[in-house]
N, C-alpha and C positions, 0 to 999 in steps of 0.2 A: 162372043167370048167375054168373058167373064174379067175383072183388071184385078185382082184379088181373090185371091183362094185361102179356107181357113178349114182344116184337116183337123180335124178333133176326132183322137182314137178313145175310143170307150173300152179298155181292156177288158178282155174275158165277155163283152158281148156277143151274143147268137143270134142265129137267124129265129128260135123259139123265144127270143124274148119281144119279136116284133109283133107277134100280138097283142100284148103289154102297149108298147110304146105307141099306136096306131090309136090307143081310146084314151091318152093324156094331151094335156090340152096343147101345147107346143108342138109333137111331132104330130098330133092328130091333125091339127089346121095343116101343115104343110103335105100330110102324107097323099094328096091324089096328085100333086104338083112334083112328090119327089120322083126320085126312078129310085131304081132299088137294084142290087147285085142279091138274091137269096142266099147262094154257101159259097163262101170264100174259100178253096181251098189254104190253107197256111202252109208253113214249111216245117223240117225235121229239123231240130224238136221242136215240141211247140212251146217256145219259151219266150219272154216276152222281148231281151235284148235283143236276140237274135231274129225276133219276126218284125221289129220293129226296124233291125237296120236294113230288113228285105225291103221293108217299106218308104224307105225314105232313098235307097239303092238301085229298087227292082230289079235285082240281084240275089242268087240263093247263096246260102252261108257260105259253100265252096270256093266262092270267089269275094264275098264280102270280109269272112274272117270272123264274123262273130260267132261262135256256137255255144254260148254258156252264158246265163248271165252272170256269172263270174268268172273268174280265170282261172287259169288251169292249174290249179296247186292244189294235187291230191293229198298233201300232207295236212292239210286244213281243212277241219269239216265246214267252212264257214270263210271264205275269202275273200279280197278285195272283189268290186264290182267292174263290170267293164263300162267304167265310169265315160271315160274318153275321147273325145273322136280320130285321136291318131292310130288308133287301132282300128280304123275302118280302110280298108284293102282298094276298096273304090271309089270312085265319086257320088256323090248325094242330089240330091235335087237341089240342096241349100248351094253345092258347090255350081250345079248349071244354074239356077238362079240366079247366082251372083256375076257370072258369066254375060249370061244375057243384059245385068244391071240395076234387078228386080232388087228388090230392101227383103227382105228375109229375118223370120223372129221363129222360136222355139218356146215353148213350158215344158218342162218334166218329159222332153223327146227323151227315150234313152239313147247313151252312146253319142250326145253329142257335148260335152265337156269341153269347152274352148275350143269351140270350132268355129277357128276365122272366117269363114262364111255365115255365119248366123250374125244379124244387125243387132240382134234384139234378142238375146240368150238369159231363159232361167232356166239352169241345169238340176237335174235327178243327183244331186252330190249327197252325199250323209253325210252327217259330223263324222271324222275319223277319232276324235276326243270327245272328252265329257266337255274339253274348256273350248271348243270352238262353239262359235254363235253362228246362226242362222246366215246371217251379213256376210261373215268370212266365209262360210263355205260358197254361197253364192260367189264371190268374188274371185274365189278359189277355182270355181269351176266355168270364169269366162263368162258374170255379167259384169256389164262396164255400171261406172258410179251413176252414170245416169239413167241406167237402168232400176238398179238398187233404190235411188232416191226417188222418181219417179214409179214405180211397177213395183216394188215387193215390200219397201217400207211401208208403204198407207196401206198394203192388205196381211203385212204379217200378223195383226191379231188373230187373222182367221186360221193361221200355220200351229195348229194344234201338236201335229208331230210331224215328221218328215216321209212317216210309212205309210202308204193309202190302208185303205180311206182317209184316214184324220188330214188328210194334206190338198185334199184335190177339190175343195169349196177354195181354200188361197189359189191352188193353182188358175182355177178358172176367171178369179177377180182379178192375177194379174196378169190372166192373156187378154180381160176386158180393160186394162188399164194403158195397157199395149198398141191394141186397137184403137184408144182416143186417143193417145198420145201420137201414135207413130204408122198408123196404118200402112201397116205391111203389104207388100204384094202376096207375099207368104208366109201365112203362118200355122204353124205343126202344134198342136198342145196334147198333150195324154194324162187326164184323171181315168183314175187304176179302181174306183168305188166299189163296181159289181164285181171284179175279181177278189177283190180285199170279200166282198162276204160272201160270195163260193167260197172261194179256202175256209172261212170260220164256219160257215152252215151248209154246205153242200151245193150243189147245182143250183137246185133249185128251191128256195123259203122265201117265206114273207118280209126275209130282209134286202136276200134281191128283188124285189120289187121296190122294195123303197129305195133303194139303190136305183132303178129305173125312173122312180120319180121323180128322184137329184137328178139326174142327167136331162132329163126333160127340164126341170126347173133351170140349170143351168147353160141349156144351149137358148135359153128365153134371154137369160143374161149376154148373150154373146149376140146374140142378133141385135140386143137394144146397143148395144155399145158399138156393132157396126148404123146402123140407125144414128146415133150421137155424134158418130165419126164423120157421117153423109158417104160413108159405102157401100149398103148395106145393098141398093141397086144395082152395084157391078159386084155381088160378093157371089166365087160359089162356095158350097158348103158340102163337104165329105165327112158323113159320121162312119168310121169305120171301124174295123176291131185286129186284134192279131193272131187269136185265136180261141178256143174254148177249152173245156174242164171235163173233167168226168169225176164223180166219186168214187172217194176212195176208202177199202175197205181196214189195209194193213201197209205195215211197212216192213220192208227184207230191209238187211243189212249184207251184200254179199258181202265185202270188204270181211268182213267175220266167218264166213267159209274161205276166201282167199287164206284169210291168216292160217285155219284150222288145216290147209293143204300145204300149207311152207311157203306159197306167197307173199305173204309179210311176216315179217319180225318185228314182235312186241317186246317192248322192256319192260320190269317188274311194274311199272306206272301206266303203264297201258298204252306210250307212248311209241310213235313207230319209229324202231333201229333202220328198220331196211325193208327193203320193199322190192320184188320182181314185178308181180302187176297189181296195182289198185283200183278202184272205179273212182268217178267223180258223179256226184250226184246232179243230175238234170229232170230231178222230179218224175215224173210216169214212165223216164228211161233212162241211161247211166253211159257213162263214157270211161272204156275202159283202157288205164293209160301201161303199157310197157317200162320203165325203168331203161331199158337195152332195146328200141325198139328193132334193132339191126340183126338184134341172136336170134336166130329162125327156131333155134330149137329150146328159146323161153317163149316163142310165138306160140309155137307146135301144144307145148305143154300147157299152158293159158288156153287156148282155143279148146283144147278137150276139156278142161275143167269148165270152161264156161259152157259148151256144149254138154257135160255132163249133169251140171246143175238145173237149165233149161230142162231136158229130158225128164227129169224128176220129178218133174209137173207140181212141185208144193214150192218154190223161191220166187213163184210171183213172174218166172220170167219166158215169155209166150217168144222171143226171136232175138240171137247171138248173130249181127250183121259183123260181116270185117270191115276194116276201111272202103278196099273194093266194090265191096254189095255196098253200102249206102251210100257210096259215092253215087256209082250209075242208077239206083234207085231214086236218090232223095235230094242229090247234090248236097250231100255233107262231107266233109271234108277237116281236119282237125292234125293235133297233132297226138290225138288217141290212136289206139288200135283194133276197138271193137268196143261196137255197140249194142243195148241191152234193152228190149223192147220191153213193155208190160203188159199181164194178163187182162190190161183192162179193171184191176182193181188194186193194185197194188204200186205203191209208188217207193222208188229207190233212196237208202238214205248209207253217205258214206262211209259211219261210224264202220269201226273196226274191232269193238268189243262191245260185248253183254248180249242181249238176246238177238236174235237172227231176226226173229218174228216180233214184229211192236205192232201197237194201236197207233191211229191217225194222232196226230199233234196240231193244234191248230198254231200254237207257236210260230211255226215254219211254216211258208207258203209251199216249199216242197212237199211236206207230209199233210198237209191239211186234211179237211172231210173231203174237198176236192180238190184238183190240182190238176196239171199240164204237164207238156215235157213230152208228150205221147205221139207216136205216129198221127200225123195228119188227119190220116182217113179213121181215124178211133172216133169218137166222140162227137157233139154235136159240132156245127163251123162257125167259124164268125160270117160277117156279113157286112154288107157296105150302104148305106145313105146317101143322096144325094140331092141337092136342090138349088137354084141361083140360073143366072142367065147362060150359061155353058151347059145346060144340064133338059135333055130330053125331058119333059112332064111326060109321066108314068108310066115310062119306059121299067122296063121289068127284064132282067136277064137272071138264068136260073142258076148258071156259074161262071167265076172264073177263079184267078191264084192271087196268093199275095204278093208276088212279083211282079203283077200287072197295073197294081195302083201308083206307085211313080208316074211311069210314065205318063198315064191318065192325069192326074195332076197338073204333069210341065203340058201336057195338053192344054187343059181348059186354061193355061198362064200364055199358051199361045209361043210355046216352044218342045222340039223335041229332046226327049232323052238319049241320045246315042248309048248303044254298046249295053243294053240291060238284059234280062233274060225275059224279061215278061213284054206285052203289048197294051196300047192304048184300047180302053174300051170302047171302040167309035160307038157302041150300041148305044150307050147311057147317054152320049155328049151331042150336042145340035152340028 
């Protein structure tokens, strides 16, 4: 068993990128020594708050509470994040960790914002102003000053901007700063790099591979700094992901056929008066909220227009679940009331005026050339890494789900997870 675990999630990494990462010099020396998970199942949607708080939970959204990386306010194309961890329904691994006594640290985990269980907290905050600095929002979002002075002052030069890619070389130097300083029993960090350029160039280009070669480059940085620390022999290591992409062709705006059926009410500024049902965009699928969700018969009405639209085979939209259906399908759970699959090429965007039908946007990580959001079983998987003294050498399992690496984790830390949905992977672990 291992006295130290260091979870490094590589957003929007696949199991097709581990050809790639198997001939660079870092995960090449470790790859006959590591074990491997091949497809991760993820969870509905595949969106990164919501997979990420399966993963620190091992818990599906139904009972964790996250399902959107934002919140739910359909009146805003563009809303607060769910920055927080009070808005998490369960317990974490950070919260059994601290339980048991273990020291506990985060970088850019999302969804955990002041969460009194993390020792050693740099949070996923954005300036909400132009006049906040970097420092404040940190502070803001539950690191202590000696975290600040120690961990994120000596590596903010490298904090180009706060939105991956430009963020996640600082991220990595101050979960390396982390490690000397403070060797954690646990630490969670997530640079977002290979997702940042899917969204700008699609699946797959020659930018995600340089993107592959940063992460290689920088888990080189994370071993020397457990090395520097003297843990580096009790350390394990999980390179995981939370889910993958597909490209994408166009973008629907239903919220503009809602309007066009008496759904919404627009005022002369395009602004919305009123509203019976909306969607809320969740990229390659859409959450669609009620107004009254209590009146059966703006249910009744809703449900035929969304099953009308699907039918029509040209909105992009391949499956209209009710709350019901993806409940027992997917364990989603919300306080929407129907959800909006995608054809596989088409990603949902909430506006409610101007054309129906758009080109991809790379602006937006919802509209991108690729993008997420989508049934699980769409697209290629993420995938799991693993290597350190808790960890089978080359051990190979061909699946399991994203609710199973929790516990797996409070495993190799040499405790259990009570009460999760998922199980420990005894396959990968000695």
């Amino acid at each position: 068993m291992g006295k130290h675990v260091i979870v490094i999630s590589e957003d929007a990494l696949i199991y097709e990128d581990t050809a790639t990462l198997e001939q660079l010099p870092v995960f090449g020396s470790l790859w006959k020594k590591a074990a491997r998970v091949e497809q991760v199942r993820s969870i509905y949607p595949t969106l990164t708050y919501p997979c990420h708080t399966t993963m620190m939970t091992g818990c599906y959204p139904d009972r964790h509470g996250i399902v959107n990386n934002e919140l739910s306010n359909v009146k805003e194309l563009s809303s607060d994040w769910n920055w927080f961890y009070d808005k998490v329904k369960v317990p974490s691994i950070f919260d059994r960790a601290k339980e048991k006594g273990l020291s506990t640290a985060a970088v850019f985990w999302p969804v955990t914002g002041n969460c009194s269980s993390i020792d050693y907290l740099i949070d996923e905050y954005w300036p909400q102003s132009e006049t906040e600095t970097a420092q404040h929002c940190f502070r803001a979002s539950g690191s202590s000053e000696e975290v600040v002075k120690n961990c994120i002052e000596p590596n903010l030069w490298m904090l180009k901007h706060r939105i991956h890619p430009y963020c996640d070389e600082f991220i990595t130097a101050s979960a390396c700063s982390i490690i000397r300083n403070y060797q954690p029993d646990l630490l969670m960090i997530h640079p977002a790099n290979i997702d940042g350029y899917r969204h700008q160039t699609g699946l797959f280009s020659p930018k995600v591979t340089h993107g592959l070669h940063e992460i290689d480059n920088w888990l080189g940085w994370l071993i020397k700094a457990t090395q520097d620390a003297g843990t580096c022999e009790d350390t394990d290591f999980f390179i995981v992901s939370d889910h993958g992409q597909i490209n994408i062709e166009r973008v629907v705006c239903p919220n503009v056929l809602l309007a066009e059926r008496g759904l919404i009410t627009l005022g002369e500024n395009h602004e919305v008066k009123d509203y019976t049902a909306m969607i809320k965009s969740t990229g390659a699928s859409a959450q669609v909220f009620l107004k009254d969700p209590s009146d059966r018969q703006v249910w009744e009405k809703t449900y035929a227009v969304l099953k009308e639209l699907c039918e029509a085979g040209v909105y992009g939209i391949s499956q209209v679940y009710t709350t019901e259906e993806i409940r027992e399908k997917e364990h989603l759970a919300g306080d929407f009331s129907f959800v909006l699959e995608t054809d596989g090429y088409t990603s949902f965007s909430g506006s409610w005026y101007g054309p129906v039908i758009r080109g991809f946007d790379t602006s937006d990580y919802r509209f991108g050339h690729a993008t997420h959001g989508h049934h699980p079983d769409r697209g290629p998987s993420p995938t799991l890494i693993a290597f350190g003294p808790s960890i089978k050498e080359g051990a190979v399992l061909k699946n399991c789900r994203l609710v199973d690496e929790a516990p797996t984790f409070a495993a190799a830390l040499g405790f259990t997870m009570e009460g999760t949905d998922g199980r420990v992977l005894h396959e990968i672990l000695k």
